[in-house]
N, C-alpha and C positions, 0 to 999 in steps of 0.2 A: 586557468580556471574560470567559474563562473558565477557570477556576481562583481560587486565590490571588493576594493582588497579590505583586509583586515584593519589596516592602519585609516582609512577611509571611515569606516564602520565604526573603529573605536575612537576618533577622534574626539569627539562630543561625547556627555553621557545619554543626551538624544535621542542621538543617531542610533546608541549601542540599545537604550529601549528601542524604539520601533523594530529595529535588524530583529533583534530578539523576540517580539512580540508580533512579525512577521512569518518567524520559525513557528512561534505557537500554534498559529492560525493556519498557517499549513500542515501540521502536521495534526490538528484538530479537523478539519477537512478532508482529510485522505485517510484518516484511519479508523476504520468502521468499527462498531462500537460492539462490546464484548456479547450485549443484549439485544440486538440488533434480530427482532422477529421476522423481519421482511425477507430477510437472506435464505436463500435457497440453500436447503441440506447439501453434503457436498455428496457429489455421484460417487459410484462405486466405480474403482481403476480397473478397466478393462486392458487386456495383457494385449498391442497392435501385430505381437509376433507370433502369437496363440493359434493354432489352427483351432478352425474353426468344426464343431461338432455336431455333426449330424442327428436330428434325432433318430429314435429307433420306430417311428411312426411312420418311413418310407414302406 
């Protein structure tokens, strides 16, 4: 696995703050916020195996 092992981590109550408040910080950093106006609407799912429609304006 990756990181520290557990017993490492929990040996101190320290250690077990920062480990923990390490997890907070990342997980406050990568996960974008519910209000987040900057964020692009999301597109509309185009179907890649859809043939494709010709209009009637040939």
């Amino acid at each position: 696995m990756f990181g520290p092992r557990l017993g490492t981590v929990f040996a101190s109550r320290w250690r077990a703050i920062w480990w923990a408040a390490s997890i907070m910080a990342l997980a406050w950093s990568v996960v974008p916020s519910a209000d987040d106006k900057d964020a692009e609407p999301p597109h509309a799912h185009v179907d890649p195996w859809a043939k494709v429609q010709k209009s009637s304006d040939n």
